[in-house]
C-alpha positions in Angstrom: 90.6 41.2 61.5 88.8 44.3 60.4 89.3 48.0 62.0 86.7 49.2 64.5 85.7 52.1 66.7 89.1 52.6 68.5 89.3 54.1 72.2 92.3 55.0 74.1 93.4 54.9 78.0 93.0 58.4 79.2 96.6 60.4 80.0 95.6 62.1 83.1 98.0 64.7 84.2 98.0 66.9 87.7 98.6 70.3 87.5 99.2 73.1 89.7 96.0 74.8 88.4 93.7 71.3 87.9 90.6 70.5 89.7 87.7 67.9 90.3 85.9 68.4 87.0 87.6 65.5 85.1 86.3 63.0 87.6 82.5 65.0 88.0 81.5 65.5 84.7 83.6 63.8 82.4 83.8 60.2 84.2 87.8 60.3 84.7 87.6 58.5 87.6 90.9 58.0 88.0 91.6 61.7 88.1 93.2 63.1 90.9 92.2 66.1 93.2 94.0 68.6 90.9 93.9 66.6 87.5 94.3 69.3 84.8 94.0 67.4 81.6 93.0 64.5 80.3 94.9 63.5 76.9 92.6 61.2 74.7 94.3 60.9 72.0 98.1 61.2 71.3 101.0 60.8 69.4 103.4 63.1 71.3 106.4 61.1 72.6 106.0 59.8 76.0 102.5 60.3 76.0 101.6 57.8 73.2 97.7 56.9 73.7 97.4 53.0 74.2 94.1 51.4 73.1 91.6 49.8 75.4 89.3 48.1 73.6 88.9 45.5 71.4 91.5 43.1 69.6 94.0 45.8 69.3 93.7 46.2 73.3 97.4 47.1 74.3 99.3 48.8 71.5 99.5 51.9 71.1 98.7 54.4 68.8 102.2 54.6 66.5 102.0 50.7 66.9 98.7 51.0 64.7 100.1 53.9 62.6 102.6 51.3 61.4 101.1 48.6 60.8 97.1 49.9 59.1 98.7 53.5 57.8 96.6 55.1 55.8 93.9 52.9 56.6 94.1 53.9 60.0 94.4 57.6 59.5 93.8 58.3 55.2 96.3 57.8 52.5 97.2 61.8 52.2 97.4 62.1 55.6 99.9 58.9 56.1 102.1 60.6 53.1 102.1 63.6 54.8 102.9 62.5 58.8 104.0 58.8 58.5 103.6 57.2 61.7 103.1 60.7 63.4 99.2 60.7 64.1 98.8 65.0 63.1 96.4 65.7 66.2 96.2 66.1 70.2 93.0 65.8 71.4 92.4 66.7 75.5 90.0 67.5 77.7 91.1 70.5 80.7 90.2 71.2 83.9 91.2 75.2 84.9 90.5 75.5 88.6 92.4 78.3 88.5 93.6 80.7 86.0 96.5 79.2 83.9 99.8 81.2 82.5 99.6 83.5 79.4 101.2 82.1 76.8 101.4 81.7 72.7 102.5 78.6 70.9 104.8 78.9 67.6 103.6 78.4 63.9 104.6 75.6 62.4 107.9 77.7 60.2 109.0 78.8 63.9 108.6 75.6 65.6 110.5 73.9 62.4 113.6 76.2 62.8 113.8 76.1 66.5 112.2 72.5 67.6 112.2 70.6 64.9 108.5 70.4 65.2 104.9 71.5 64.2 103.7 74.3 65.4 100.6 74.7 67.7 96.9 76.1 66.5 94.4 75.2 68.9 90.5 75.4 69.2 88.6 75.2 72.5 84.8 74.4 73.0 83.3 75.0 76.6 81.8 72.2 78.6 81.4 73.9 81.0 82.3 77.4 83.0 81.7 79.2 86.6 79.2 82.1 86.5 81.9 85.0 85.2 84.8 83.1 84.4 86.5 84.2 81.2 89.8 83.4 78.9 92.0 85.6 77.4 92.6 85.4 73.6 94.6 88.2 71.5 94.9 91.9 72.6 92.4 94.3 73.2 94.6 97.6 71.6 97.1 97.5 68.4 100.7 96.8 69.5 104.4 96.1 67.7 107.4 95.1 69.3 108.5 97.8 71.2 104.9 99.3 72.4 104.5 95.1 73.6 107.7 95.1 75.4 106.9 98.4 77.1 103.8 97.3 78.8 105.6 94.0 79.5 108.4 95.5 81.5 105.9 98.4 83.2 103.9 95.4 84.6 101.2 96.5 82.4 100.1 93.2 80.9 97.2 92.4 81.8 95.7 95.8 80.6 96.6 95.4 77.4 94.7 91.9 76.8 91.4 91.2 75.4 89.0 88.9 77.8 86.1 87.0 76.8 83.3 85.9 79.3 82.4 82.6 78.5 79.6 79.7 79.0 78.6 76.4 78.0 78.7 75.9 74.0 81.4 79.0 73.8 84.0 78.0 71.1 86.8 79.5 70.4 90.2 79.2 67.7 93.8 79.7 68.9 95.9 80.3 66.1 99.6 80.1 66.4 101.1 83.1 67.5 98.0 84.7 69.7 98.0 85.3 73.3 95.9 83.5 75.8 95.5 81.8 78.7 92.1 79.5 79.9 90.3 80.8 82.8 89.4 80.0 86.4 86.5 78.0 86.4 86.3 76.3 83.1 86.2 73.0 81.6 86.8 72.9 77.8 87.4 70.5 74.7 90.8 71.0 73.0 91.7 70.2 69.7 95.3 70.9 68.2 98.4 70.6 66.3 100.3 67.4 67.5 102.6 69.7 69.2 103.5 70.5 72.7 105.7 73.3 72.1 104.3 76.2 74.8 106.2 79.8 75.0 104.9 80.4 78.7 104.3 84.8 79.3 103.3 85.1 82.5 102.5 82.8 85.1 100.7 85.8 88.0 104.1 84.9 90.0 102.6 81.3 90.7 104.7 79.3 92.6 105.2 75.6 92.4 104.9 72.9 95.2 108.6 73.5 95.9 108.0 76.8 95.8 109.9 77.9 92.7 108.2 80.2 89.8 108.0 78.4 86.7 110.0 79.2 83.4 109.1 81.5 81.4 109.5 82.3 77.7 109.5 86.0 77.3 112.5 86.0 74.4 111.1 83.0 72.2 107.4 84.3 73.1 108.2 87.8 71.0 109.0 86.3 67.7 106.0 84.3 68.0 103.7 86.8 69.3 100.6 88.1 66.7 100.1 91.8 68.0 97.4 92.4 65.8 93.6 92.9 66.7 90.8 90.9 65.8 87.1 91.9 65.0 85.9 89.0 66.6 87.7 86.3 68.6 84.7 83.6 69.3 83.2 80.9 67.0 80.0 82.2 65.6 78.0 78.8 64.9 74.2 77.7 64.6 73.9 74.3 65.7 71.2 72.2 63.4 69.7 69.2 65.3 70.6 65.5 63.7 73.3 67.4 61.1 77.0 68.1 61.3 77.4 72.2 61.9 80.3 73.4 61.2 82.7 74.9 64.0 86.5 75.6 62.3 87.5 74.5 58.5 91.4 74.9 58.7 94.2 73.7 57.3 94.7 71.5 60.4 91.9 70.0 61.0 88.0 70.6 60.8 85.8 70.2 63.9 81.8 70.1 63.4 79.1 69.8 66.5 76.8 67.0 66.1 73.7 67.4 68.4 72.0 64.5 68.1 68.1 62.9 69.3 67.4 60.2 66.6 70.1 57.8 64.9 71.7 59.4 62.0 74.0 57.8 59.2 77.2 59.4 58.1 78.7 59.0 54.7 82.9 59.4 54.9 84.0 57.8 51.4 85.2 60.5 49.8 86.7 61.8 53.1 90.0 59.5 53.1 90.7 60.8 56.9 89.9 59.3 60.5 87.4 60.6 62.1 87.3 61.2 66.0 84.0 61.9 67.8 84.3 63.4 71.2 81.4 63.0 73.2 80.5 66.6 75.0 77.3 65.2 76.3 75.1 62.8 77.0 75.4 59.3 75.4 75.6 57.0 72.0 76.8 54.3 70.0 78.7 54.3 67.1 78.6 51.3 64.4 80.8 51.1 60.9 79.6 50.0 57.9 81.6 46.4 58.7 79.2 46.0 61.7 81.5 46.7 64.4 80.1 48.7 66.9 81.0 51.1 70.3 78.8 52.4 73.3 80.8 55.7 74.1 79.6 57.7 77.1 80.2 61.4 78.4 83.5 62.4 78.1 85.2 59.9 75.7 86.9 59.9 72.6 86.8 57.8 70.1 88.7 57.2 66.8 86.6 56.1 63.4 89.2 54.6 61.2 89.4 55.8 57.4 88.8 53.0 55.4 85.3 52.9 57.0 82.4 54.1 54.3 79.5 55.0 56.5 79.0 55.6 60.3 75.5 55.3 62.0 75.2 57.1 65.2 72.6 56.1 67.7 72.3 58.4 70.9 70.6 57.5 74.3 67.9 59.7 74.4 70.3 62.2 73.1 74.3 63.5 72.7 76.0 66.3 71.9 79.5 65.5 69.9 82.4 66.7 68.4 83.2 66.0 64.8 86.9 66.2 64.2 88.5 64.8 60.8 91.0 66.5 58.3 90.3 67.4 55.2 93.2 66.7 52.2 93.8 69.4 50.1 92.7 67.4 46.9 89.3 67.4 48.6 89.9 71.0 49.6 90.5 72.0 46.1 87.9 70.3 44.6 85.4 72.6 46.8 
């Protein structure tokens, strides 16, 4: 039987800091009162996403990996990961402010975790009039002049905060300081890696009243303490045409706003594809004929040995494009 628009069970996880947003806007009914995230697609062990439609309803995702490789995910990419699918993809919830933290590159990660490091990109569903997030530092700092503020309590004065809205994207690269906001609800797209060095946590406590651990020693090798001319996603969004978002080595995201059916051509791609929908409504059919209704807030997965995609939207839908590019197709650019 041929490969068709995949979707995945949810991973809903509670946190400390979650809210209601999941369940309001995003149609995770399931979600709890204080559901933080909602991992859609995953490799990561223990959280493998299990798929929930169609006749592959039941396995889950490394199942797939191992039996349609590189027709599941591209031949490069199979080469490259093996039955390790390369991406997380997640939806969060911040209620309330979450800890500062940074995430190790992937030459880090590999001498300490044996694992990938973590660069991450963020795009705003949604956010509270004045809500913000942290990303990088707002004033030029090394080692010592880092550690200084650190122990003086002085943290927070030293990093650089962003207001954000609706639309606001925003890459994380390994190694810079952040933390996601009270108030906002955001897309995330990374680095199949859960490897978090936690900074600060604004002496939270937990619901046994313990602080949680923090990472202040591994969190200063990884730390990038230079400054940036610009920390957010400058984009023009073009109506019925991929816009581009982030080209990295990871992984390339595009915005797709959509009003009138639109056909994609992937053959040269030799990736998956995953469409996250942001807004509003549409259906997704391959070039085989099999076809998906996929509604706010779900993810879906196009496999790589599909040619062409036409997207149809109801009335209209704002996606997320995310696929990754191999580098012979990078180096033929």
């Amino acid at each position: 039987m041929e490969l068709y628009p995949i979707l995945f069970t949810p991973i809903l996880k509670e946190k400390i800091w979650g809210g209601k947003k999941l369940k309001e806007k995003l149609n995770k009914t399931k979600a709890g009162s204080t559901c933080g995230e909602s991992w859609e697609i995953s490799g990561i062990e223990g959280d493998v996403s299990v798929v929930k439609n169609g006749f592959l309803k039941g396995n889950n995702l490394s199942e797939l990996l191992e039996i349609y490789m590189g027709d599941l995910v591209g031949e490069e990419i199979f080469e490259k990961f093996g039955t390790e699918f390369p991406l997380l993809f997640k939806y969060i919830d911040a209620s309330e402010l979450l800890s500062i933290q940074v995430h190790p590159d992937d030459k880090l990660a590999k001498e300490r975790h044996q694992a990938y490091g973590k660069t991450e990109m963020w795009y705003v569903l949604d956010a509270d009039k004045n809500s913000e997030i942290i990303t990088g530092f707002n004033t030029e700092l090394n080692k010592q002049s880092y550690l200084k503020a650190f122990n003086n309590g002085e943290l927070e004065q030293i990093l650089n905060k962003e207001k954000v809205k609706k639309s606001d994207a925003f890459l994380i690269p390994s190694g810079r300081v952040h933390a996601i906001g009270k108030g906002i609800l955001l897309a995330e797209i990374q680095q199949s890696s859960d490897i978090t060095y936690r900074i600060y946590d604004w002496d939270r406590l937990d619901k046994n009243r313990n602080g949680r651990e923090l990472h202040t020693d591994l969190a200063l090798d990884a730390l990038d303490f230079k400054t940036y001319d610009s920390y957010r996603i400058d984009y023009s969004p073009k109506n019925n045409d991929s816009s581009n978002l982030i080209d990295s080595p990871y992984f390339t995201c595009n915005i797709l706003k959509l009003d009138k059916s639109i056909e994609t051509d992937y053959y040269n791609l030799d990736s998956f594809v995953v469409y996250m929908c942001v807004e509003g409504e549409f259906s997704v059919q391959l070039d085989n004929g099999t076809k998906e209704f996929i509604k706010t807030g779900e993810t879906v997965l196009i496999p790589a040995v599909a040619n062409t995609v036409t997207l149809s939207p109801n009335t209209s839908a704002t996606l997320l494009e995310i696929f990754i590019k191999p580098k012979k197709t990078n180096n033929d650019n």
